[in-house]
C-alpha positions as CSV (number, residue, x, y, z in Angstrom):
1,X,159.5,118.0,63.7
2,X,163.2,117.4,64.3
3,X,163.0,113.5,64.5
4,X,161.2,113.7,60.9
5,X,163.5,116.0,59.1
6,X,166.3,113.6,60.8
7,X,164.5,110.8,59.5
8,X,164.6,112.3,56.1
9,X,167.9,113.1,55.7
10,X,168.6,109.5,57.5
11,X,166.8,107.9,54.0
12,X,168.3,110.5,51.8
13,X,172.0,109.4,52.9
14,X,171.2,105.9,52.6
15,X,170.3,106.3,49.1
16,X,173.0,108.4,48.3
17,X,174.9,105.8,49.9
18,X,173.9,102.5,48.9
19,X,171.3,102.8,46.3
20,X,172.5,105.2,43.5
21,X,175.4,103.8,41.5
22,X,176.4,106.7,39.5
23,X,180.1,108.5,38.7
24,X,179.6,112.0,39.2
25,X,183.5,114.0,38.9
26,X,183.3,116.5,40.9
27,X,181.5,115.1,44.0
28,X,181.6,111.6,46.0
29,X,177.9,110.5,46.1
30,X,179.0,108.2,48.6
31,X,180.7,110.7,51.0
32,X,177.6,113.1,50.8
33,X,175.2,110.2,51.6
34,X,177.7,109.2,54.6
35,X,177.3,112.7,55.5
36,X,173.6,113.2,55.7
37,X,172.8,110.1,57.7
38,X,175.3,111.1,60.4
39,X,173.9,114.3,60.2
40,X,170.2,112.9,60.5
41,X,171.4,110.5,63.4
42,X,173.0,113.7,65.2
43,X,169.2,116.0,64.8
44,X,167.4,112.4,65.7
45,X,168.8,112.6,69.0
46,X,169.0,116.3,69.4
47,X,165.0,116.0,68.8
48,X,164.6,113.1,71.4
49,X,166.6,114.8,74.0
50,X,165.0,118.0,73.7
51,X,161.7,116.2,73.6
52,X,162.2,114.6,76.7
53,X,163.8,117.7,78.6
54,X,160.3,119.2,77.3
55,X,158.2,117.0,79.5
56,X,160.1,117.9,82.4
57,X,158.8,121.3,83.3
58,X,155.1,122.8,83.3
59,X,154.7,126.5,82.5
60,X,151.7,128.5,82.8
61,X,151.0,132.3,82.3
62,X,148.3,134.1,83.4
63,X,147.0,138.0,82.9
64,X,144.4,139.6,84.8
65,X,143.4,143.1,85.5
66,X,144.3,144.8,88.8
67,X,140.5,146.2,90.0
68,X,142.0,149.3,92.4
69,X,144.3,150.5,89.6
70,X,143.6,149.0,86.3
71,X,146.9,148.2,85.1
72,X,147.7,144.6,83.4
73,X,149.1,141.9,85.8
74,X,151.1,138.9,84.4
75,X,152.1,135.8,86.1
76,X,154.0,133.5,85.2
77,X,155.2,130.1,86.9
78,X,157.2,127.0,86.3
79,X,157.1,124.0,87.9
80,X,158.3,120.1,87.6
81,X,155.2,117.9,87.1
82,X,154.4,115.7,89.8
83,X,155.3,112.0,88.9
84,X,152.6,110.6,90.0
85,X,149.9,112.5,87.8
86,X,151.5,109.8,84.8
């Protein structure tokens, strides 16, 4: 989702930028469209790095019931994937 939005505000900025020519007084087109594609560059790769630190751990969660007292159990582990399962 962040690599889209980044990729939005990417294309936004580069119209801003380059594709409108119009004089607005109290704003710079320009500067706001310069704006938004660094800002979509900066969430592009926020979104791939977080993607790829993602991939690095596995998490998994189970619940059972304990039979001799009847309370909830929860267990939860994380591990790093083994490399050679890709």
């Amino acid at each position: 989702m962040s690599i889209g939005l980044g990729i939005v505000l990417f294309v936004i900025g580069a119209i801003l930028a380059f594709a409108l020519n119009i004089g607005v007084d109290w704003i710079n087109l320009q500067l706001v469209g310069y704006i938004l594609m660094a800002a979509g560059a900066v969430v592009v790769i926020l979104g791939l790095v977080l993607m790829a630190r993602r991939r690095r751990t596995i998490s998994t969660s189970q619940t059972s019931i304990d039979p001799a007292s009847g309370t909830q159990v929860r267990r939860d582990e994380t591990s790093a994937p083994d490399s050679t399962a890709y």
